[in-house]
C-alpha positions in Angstrom: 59.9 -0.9 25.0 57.9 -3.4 23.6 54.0 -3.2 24.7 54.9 0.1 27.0 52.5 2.8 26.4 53.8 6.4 26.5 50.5 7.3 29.5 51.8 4.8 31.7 55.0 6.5 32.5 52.9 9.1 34.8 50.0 7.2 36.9 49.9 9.5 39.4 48.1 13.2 38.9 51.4 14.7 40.7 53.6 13.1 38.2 51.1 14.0 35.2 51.8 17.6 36.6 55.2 17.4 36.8 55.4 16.0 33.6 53.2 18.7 32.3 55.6 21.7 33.7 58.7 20.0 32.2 57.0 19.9 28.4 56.4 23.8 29.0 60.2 24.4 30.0 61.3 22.1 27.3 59.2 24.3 24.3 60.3 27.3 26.1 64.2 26.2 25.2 63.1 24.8 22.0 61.9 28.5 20.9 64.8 29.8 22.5 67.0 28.0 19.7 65.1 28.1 16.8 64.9 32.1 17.7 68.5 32.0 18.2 69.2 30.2 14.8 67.0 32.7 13.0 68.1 35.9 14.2 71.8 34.9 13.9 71.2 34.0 10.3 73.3 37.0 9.0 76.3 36.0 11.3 77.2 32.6 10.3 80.6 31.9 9.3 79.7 30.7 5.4 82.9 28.7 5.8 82.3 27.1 9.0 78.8 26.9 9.2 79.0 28.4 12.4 78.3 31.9 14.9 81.2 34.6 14.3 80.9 35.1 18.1 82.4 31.8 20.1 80.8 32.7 22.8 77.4 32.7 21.0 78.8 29.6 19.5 79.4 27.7 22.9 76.1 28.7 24.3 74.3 27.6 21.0 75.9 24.7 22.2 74.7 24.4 25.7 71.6 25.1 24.9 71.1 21.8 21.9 72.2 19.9 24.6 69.4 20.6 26.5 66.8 20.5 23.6 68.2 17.0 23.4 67.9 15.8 26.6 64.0 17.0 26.2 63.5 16.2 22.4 65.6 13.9 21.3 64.0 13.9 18.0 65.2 17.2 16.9 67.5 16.6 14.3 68.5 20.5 14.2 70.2 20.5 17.8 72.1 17.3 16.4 73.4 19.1 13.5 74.2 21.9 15.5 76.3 19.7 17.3 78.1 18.2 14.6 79.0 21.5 13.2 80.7 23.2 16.2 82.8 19.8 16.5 83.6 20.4 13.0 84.9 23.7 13.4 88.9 24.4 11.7 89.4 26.7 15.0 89.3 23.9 17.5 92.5 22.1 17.6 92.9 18.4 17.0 93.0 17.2 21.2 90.1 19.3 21.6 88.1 17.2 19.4 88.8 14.2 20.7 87.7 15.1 24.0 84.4 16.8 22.8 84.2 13.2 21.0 84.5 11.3 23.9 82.1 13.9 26.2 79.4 13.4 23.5 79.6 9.7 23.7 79.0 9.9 27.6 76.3 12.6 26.5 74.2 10.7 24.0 74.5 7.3 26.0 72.5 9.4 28.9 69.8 10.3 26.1 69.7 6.8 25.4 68.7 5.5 28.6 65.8 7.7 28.4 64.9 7.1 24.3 66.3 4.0 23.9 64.4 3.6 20.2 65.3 7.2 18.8 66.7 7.2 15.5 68.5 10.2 16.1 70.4 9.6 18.9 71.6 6.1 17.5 72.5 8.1 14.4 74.5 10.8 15.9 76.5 8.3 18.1 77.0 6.2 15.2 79.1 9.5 13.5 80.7 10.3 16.2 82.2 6.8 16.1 82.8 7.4 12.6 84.8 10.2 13.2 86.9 8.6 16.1 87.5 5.9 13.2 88.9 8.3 10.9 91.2 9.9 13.3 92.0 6.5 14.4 92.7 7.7 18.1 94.8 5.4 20.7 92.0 4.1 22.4 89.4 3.5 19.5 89.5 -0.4 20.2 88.9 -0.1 23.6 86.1 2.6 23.1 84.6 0.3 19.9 84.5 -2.6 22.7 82.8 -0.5 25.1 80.1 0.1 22.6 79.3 -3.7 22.4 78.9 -3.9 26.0 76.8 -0.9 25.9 74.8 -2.6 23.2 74.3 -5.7 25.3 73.1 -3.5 28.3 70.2 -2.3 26.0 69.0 -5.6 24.8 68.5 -6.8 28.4 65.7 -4.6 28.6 64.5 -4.6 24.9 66.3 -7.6 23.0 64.4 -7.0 20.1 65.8 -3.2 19.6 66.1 -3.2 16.0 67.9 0.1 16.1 70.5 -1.2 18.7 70.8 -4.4 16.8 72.1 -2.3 13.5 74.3 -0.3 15.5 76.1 -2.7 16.8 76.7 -4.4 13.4 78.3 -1.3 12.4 80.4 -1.4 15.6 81.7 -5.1 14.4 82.1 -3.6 10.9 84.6 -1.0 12.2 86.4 -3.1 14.3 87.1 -5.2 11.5 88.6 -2.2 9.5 90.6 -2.0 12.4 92.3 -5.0 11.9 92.4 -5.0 8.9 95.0 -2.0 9.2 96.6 -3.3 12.1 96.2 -6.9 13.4 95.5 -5.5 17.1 91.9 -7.3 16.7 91.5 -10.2 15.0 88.4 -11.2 13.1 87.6 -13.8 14.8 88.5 -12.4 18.5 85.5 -9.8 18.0 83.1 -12.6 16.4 84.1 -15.0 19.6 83.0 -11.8 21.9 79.9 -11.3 20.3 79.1 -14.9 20.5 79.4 -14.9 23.9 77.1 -12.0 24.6 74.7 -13.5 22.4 75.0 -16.6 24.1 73.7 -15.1 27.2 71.1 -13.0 25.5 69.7 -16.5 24.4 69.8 -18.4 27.8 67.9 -15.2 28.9 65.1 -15.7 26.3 65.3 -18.2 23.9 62.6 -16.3 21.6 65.0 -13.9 21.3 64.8 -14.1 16.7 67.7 -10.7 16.3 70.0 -12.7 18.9 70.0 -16.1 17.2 69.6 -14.2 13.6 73.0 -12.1 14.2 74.4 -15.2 15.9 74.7 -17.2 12.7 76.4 -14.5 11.1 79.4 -14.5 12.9 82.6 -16.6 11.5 82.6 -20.1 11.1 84.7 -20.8 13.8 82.4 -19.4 16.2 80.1 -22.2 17.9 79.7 -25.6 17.2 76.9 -27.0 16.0 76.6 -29.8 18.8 77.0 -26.8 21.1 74.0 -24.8 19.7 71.8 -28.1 19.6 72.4 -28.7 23.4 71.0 -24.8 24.4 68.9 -25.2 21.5 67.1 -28.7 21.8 65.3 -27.9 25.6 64.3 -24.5 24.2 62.3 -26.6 21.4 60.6 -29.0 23.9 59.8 -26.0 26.1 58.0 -24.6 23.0 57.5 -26.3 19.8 55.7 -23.7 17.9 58.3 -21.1 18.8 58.7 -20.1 15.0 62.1 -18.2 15.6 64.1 -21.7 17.4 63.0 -23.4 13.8 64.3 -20.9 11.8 67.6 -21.1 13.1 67.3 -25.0 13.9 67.0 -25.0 10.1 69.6 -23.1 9.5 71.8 -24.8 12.2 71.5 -28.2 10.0 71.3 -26.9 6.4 73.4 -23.6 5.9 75.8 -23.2 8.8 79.3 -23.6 7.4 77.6 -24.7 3.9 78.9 -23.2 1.1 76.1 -20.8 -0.4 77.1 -21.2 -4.2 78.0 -24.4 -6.4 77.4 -26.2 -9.1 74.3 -28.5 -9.7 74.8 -29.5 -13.6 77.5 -29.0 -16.1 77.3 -30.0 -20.0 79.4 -29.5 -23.2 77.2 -28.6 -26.5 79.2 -29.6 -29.0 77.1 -27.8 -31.9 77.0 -24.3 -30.0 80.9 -25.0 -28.8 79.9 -24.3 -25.4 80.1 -25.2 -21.9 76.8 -24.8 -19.8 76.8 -24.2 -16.1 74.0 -24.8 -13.8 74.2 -22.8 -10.6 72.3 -23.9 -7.0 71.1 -20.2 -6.7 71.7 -16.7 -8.5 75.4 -16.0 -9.0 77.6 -13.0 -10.3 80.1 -14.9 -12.1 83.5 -12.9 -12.4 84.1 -13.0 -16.6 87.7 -12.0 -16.5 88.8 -13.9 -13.8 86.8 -17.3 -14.5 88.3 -19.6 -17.4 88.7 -23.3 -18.2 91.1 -25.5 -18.9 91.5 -28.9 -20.8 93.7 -31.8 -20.6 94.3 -34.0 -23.2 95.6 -37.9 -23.0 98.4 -36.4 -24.5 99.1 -34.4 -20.7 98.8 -31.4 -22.9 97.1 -28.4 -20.6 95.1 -25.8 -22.8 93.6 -22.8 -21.7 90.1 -22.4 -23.4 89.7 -19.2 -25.7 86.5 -17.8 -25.6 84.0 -15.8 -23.2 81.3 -15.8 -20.8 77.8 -15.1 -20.6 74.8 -14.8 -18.1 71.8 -17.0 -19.6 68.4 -15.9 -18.8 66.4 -18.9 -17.7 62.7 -17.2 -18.7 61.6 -14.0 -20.3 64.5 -12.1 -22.2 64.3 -8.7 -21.1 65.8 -5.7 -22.9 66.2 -3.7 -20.3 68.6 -6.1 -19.2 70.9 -6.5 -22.3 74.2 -5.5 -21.6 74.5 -5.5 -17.5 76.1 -7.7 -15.8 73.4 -9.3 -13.3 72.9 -12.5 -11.4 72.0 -15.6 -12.8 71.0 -19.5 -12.4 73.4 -20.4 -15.6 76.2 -19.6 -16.8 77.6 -20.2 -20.4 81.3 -20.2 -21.9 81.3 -20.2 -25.6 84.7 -21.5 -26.8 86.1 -20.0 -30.5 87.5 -23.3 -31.7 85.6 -26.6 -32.0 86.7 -29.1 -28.8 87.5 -32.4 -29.8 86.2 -34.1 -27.0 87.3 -37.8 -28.0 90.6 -35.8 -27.2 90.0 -34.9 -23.9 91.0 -36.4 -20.2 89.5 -34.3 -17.9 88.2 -30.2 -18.1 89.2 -28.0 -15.1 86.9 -24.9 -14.4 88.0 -22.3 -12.3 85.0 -20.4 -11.6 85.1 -16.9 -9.5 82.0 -16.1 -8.1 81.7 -12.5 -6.5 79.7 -12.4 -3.3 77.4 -9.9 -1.9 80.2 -9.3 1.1 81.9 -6.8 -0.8 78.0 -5.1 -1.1 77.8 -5.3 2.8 81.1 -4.0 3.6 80.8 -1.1 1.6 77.2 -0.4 3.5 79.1 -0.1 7.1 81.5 1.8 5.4 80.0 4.6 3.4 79.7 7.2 6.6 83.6 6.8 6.7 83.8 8.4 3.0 81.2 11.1 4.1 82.5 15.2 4.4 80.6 15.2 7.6 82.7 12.2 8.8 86.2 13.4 7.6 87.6 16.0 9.7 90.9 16.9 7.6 91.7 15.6 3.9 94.8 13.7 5.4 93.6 11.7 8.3 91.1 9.5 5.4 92.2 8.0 2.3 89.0 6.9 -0.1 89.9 3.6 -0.7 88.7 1.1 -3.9 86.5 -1.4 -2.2 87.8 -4.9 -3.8 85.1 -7.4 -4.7 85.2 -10.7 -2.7 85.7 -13.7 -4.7 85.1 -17.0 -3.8 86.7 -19.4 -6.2 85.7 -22.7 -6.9 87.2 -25.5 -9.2 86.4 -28.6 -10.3 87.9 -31.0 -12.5 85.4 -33.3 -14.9 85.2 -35.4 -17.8 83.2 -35.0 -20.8 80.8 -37.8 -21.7 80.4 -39.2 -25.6 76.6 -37.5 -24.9 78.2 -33.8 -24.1 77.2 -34.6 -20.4 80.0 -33.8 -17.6 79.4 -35.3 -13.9 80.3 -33.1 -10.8 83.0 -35.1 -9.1 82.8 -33.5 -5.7 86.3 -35.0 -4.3 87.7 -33.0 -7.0 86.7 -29.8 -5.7 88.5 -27.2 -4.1 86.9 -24.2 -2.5 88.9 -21.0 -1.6 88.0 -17.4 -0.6 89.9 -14.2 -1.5 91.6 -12.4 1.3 93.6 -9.7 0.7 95.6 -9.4 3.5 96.7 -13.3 3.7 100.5 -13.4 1.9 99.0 -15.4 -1.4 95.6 -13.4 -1.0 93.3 -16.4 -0.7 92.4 -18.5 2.2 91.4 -22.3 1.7 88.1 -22.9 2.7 87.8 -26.6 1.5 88.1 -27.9 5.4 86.1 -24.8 6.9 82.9 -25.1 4.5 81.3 -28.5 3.6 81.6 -29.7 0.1 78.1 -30.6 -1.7 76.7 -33.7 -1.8 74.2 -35.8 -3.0 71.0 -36.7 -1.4 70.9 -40.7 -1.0 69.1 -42.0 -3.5 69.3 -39.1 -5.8 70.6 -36.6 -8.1 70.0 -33.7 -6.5 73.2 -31.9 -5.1 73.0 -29.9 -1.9 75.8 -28.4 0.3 75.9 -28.9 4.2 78.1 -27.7 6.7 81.1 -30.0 7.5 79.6 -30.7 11.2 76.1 -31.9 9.7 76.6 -35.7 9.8 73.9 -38.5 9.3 74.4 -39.0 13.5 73.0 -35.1 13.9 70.1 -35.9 11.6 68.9 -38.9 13.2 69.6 -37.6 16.6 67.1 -34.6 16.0 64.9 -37.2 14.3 64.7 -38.9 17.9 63.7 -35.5 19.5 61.0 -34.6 17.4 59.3 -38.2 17.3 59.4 -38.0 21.0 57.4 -34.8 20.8 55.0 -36.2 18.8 54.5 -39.2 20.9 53.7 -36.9 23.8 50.7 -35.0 21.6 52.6 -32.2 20.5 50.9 -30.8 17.6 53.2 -28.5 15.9 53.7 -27.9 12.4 57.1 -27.7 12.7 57.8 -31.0 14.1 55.8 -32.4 11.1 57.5 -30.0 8.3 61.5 -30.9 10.7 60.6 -34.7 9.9 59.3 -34.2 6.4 62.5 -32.7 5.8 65.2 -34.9 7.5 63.8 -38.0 6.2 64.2 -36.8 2.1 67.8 -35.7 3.4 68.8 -38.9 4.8 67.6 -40.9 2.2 64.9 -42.3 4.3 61.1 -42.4 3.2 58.8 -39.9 4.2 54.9 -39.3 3.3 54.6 -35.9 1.6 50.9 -35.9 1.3 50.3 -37.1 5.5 52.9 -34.6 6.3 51.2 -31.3 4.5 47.9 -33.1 6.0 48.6 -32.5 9.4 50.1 -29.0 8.1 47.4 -27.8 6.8 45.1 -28.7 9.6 47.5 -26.9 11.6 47.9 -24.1 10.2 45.0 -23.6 7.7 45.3 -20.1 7.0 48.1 -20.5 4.6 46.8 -24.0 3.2 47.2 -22.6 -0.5 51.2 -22.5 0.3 51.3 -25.5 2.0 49.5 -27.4 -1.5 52.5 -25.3 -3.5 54.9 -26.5 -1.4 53.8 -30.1 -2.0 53.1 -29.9 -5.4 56.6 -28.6 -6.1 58.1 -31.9 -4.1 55.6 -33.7 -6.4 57.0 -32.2 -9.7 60.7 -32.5 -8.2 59.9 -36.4 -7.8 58.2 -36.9 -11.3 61.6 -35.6 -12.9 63.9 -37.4 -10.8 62.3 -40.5 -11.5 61.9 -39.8 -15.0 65.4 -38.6 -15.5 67.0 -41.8 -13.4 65.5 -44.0 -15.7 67.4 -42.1 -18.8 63.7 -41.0 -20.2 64.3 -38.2 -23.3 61.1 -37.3 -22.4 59.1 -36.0 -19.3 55.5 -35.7 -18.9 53.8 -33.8 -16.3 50.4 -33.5 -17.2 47.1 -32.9 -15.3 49.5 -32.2 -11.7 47.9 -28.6 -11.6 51.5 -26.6 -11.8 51.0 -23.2 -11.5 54.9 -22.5 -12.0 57.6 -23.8 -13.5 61.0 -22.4 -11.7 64.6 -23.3 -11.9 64.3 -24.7 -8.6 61.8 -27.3 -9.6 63.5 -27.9 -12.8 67.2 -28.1 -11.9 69.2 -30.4 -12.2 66.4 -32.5 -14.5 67.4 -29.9 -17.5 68.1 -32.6 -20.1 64.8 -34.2 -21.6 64.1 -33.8 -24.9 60.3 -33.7 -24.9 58.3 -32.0 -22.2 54.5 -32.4 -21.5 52.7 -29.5 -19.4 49.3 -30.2 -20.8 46.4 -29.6 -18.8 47.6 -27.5 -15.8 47.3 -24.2 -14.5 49.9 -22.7 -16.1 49.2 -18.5 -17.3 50.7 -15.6 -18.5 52.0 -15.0 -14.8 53.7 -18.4 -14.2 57.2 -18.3 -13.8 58.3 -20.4 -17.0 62.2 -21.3 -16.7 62.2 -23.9 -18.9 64.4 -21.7 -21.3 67.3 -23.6 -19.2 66.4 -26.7 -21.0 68.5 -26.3 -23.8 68.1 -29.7 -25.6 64.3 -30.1 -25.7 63.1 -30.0 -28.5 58.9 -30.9 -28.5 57.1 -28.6 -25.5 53.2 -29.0 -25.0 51.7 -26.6 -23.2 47.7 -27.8 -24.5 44.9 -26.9 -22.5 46.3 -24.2 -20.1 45.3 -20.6 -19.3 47.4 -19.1 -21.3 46.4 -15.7 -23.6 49.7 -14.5 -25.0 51.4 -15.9 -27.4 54.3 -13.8 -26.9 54.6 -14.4 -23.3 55.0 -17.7 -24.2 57.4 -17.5 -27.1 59.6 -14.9 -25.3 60.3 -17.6 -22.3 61.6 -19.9 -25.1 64.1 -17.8 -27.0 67.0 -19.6 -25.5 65.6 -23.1 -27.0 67.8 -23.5 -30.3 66.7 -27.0 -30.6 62.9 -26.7 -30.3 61.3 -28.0 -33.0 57.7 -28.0 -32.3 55.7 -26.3 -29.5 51.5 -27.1 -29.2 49.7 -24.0 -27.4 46.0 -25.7 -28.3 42.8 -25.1 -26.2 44.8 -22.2 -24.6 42.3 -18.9 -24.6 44.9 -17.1 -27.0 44.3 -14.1 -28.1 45.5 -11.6 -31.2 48.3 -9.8 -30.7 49.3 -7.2 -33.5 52.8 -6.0 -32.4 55.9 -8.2 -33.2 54.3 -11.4 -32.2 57.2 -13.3 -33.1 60.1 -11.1 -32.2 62.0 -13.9 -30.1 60.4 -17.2 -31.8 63.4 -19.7 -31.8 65.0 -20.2 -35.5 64.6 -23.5 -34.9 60.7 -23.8 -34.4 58.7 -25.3 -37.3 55.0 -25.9 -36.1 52.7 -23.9 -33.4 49.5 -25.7 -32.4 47.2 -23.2 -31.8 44.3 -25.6 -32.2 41.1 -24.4 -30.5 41.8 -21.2 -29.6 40.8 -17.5 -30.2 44.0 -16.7 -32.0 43.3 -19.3 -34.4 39.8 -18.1 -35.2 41.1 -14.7 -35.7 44.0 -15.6 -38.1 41.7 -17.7 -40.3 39.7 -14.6 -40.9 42.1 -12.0 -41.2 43.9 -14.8 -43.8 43.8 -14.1 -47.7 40.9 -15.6 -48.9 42.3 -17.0 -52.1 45.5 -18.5 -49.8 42.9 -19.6 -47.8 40.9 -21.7 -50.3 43.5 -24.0 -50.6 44.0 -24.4 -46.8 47.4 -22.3 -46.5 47.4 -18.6 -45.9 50.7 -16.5 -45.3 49.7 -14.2 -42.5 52.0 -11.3 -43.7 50.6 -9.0 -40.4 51.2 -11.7 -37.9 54.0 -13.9 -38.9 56.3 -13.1 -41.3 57.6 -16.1 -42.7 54.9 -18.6 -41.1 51.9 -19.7 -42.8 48.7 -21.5 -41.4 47.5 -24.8 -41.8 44.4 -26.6 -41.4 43.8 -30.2 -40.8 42.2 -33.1 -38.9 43.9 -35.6 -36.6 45.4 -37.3 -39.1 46.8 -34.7 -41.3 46.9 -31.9 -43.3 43.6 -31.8 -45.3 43.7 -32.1 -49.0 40.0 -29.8 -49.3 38.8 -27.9 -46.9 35.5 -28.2 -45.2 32.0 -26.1 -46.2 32.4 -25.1 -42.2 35.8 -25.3 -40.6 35.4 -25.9 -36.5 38.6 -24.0 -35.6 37.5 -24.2 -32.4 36.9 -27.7 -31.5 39.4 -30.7 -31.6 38.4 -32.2 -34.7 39.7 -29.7 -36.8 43.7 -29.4 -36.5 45.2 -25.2 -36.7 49.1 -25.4 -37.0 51.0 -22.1 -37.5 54.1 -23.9 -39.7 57.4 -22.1 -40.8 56.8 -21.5 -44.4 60.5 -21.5 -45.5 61.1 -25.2 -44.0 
């Protein structure tokens, strides 16, 4: 138990005595067995794994049960355990009830070692087994385990080791309907709801009750419902951390769908459609295609293929996998006539991580020590879960295509529906748009504009009556931006901050990221080509700052705080085409040049007053072929490549830098231009003096 030390179970001398007496019996029968074990090493059945001698066998037997009930740490009794119920000689009724007795058996260890791994574990197999003999009564017993589950979370609700048992007891039960429809999905989800109902109503700070809570189906709850138990739980205590998390999730995430689309445009010179994803997504290749539909009512199925886009670094290690990512691009084989085109249909199939967690509760079903014959389990394929979403869009003159939401269907593979897909469109929300703005976010179908301002009531009343919670502030902050409403960034992080001043430094990245967010938005709602974020002190530059403002031409990042270890996604921003990244923090070139690899369009990038230094090894390995000028004005690098330049090259203000560059050359110049004669004493260093690194074959 939680804050239980192990001294206080004896206060008294007598029971320190008696406590004392029962370690000496229990390490008497512990050397009893491990001398058993060893001098019967020459008699084990190689086949078995057991004694020759059943009656040797049986007392073996007798005697890990007791090592048990005093250690129940000791894995070897376990084992021992496992192995005689394993045995070919004992017939197949005779299992089952030795199954059954060691339920009864380990649920008495329990009681006395509630947190032992090993008792949980061996419990868990023998389940297991009872699941792969699939015996008359394994719903009922399965059931049983929940309520036996719920019993130990009324002393302990936070027993972690309870807690994943019990979601491999919901994990089995689902394989059992899904072979029989005795138990329906959403039957065992409603039960657990219940129970974790009253685990809640028992004690609200109960995180691992409301956590597994909202990962039960959709149908389970309502979200009204879990406001009502969860609102008086708030005002009883606001800085509660665990009621926010799940208020949070209660408003943003339940019954929201987890992936969609954000941004979607055509390229006409590349012949390729460009997705932009809300999150990380493992796009099915095969299964995912698009269609187009001409004026004509002609319906063509796009030839061509997929692939993942890397919105930073390109990686090697990486080149050929199939891994998760924030865009998605389908190059087509034929030129698209989009003057042509009505509408474009994608069908994209997104595979999601329940396939990952279904095959985690079920890898002890496929294990030898699990299967007692090779005919009562079958090793079956796990199939991937799909969720499929379409849209249908037009194409703009400018290659642009706008997410029309009412267009969207949503539907979720289920292989043992008739048509094997269930329609999810009027289970999970369909994304929106914030009021006021671009930005696309998904809410659950319950989450209405009532809820929001309902909850803003609450926590205004809680600040009226001198509550001082972050939460409430950070709740507000929040709920205002997604109603549309206005709501002051800089007093809400204020009061945050003064809060909570230990993590101050996130608090001022949090804020600075809503203040980059806005910049863009307003930028890109006025139809700018060109963004300019200078002097805002950005440390980073992620894909979730970024998206969906991905279409400017001309980016400005000058004068910030931006190094080698920022993240640096703006290889997503496939039409820009002038980046400045002047008077940063930056030292390697490379870093740089390898996070703009995607850019195809880039024409100029200026890395001036950056502390650069020389970098010998394939400094330009993934410079865009695109690029035509580097700025490397007052910086190390620049000093280093004038005087490793060829003097002669030099003397008329252009050397090839063969070691560096390949087919870029260096000039030198002032503000104004490229100088016609170079000075008695360059200042590479200082501003005055212009360093360009220009593509010589340009």
């Amino acid at each position: 138990m939680h804050g239980i030390r192990r001294e206080d179970f004896y206060k008294t001398p007598v029971e320190e005595r008696a406590f004392a007496e029962k370690l000496k019996k229990g390490f008497r029968l512990l050397d009893s067995f491990v001398a058993s074990v060893k001098q019967s090493e020459l008699t084990v059945d190689s086949e078995g794994g057991l004694l020759e001698d059943p009656t040797e066998a049986e007392r073996m037997f007798s005697l890990s049960g007791d090592i048990t009930d005093f250690m129940p740490e000791f894995y070897p009794s376990w084992n021992y355990r496992k192995n005689y119920m394993l045995q070919k000689a004992i017939d197949p009724e005779r299992i089952l009830l030795l199954l059954k007795d060691e339920l009864t058996f380990s649920a008495s260890v329990l009681k006395k070692a509630p947190k032992c791994y090993a008792v949980w574990h061996h419990r868990l197999w023998v389940l297991t087994v009872l699941l792969n003999v699939r015996c008359d009564d394994l719903v009922d017993i399965l059931k049983n385990e929940i309520s036996l589950c719920m019993l130990f979370f009324k002393f302990d609700g936070r027993n972690f080791h309870g807690w994943g048992y019990l979601n491999f007891i919901k994990h089995y039960l689902y394989q059992v309907e899904s072979s029989s429809n005795a138990v329906p999905t959403v039957a065992v989800d409603k039960l657990c709801y219940s129970e974790f109902k009253k685990l809640i109503e028992t004690n609200f700070s109960n995180y691992s009750a409301w956590f597994n809570q909202g990962n039960l189906s959709e149908t389970c709850g309502s979200i009204t419902e879990d406001l009502e138990s969860l609102t008086p739980a708030i005002y009883t205590d606001p800085n509660d951390q665990c009621l926010w998390h799940y208020f949070d999730w209660l408003l943003y995430h339940r019954n929201a769908l987890r992936y969609f689309l954000v941004r979607c445009h055509y390229f006409e010179e590349s012949q390729s459609f460009v997705v932009y994803f809300n999150t990380c997504v493992h796009l099915s290749r095969s299964d995912s295609f698009i269609t187009i539909t001409t004026y004509e009512a002609q319906v063509e199925k796009v030839e061509g293929r997929w692939e993942g886009f890397n919105c930073g670094l390109s990686s090697e290690k990486l080149e050929g996998l199939s891994v998760p990512q924030y865009v998605w691009r389908f190059v087509a084989r034929q030129a698209i006539q989009i003057s042509a085109i009505e509408h474009v249909s994608l069908c994209l199939m997104i595979e999601t991580d329940d396939d990952i967690v279904r095959s985690y509760y079920s890898h002890m079903t496929q294990m030898a020590k699990c299967i007692i014959s090779t005919d009562i389990s079958e090793t079956k394929d796990v199939n991937p879960c799909l969720l499929s979403l379409r849209y249908e869009l037009r194409i703009l003159s400018n290659g642009d295509m706008p997410l029309n939401m009412d267009s969207m269907s949503i539907m979720r593979s289920n292989m043992s529906n008739v048509s094997g897909w269930d329609d999810m469109s009027a289970v999970l929300g369909r994304p929106i748009r914030l009021p006021g703005s671009s930005c696309i976010v998904s809410l659950g179908r319950e989450t209405t504009t009532e809820i929001f301002e309902k909850q803003l009531e609450m926590i205004s009343e809680l600040l009226g009556i001198c509550t001082d919670s972050k939460y409430l502030y950070l709740a507000r902050h929040k709920i205002l931006r997604f109603i549309g409403e206005p709501s002051d960034a800089e007093e809400c992080y204020k009061h945050v901050k003064r809060i909570d001043p230990l993590r101050a430094t996130m608090y001022e990245d949090m804020l600075l990221k809503e203040k980059v967010q806005d910049a863009l938005e307003g930028m890109d709602n006025k139809g700018l080509k060109s963004a300019c974020l200078s002097g805002m002190g950005i440390k980073h530059l992620s894909y979730s700052t970024l998206c969906p403002h991905v279409m400017f031409e001309t980016l400005d990042l000058s004068s910030n705080a931006l190094s080698d270890s920022s993240s640096l996604d703006f290889g997503v921003m496939l039409k820009l085409r002038h980046l400045s990244l002047a008077n940063n923090r930056f030292t390697s070139l490379r870093r740089i040049l390898g996070a703009l690899s995607n850019l195809h369009n880039l024409k100029s990038l200026d890395v001036s007053r950056n502390p650069l230094i020389t970098e010998e090894d394939e400094l330009f390995k993934a410079i865009p072929p695109s690029l035509i000028t580097i700025d490397i004005t007052g910086t190390p690098l620049a000093a280093s490549f004038i005087k490793e330049g060829d003097a002669s090259s030099l003397s008329t203000y252009e050397g090839l830098l063969h070691t560096h560059c390949g087919v870029f050359s260096m000039r030198i110049g002032d503000a104004s231009g490229i100088s016609k004669s170079r000075p008695e004493s360059a200042d590479v260093t200082g501003c005055e003096t212009k360093v360009f690194l220009e593509r010589s074959d340009t």
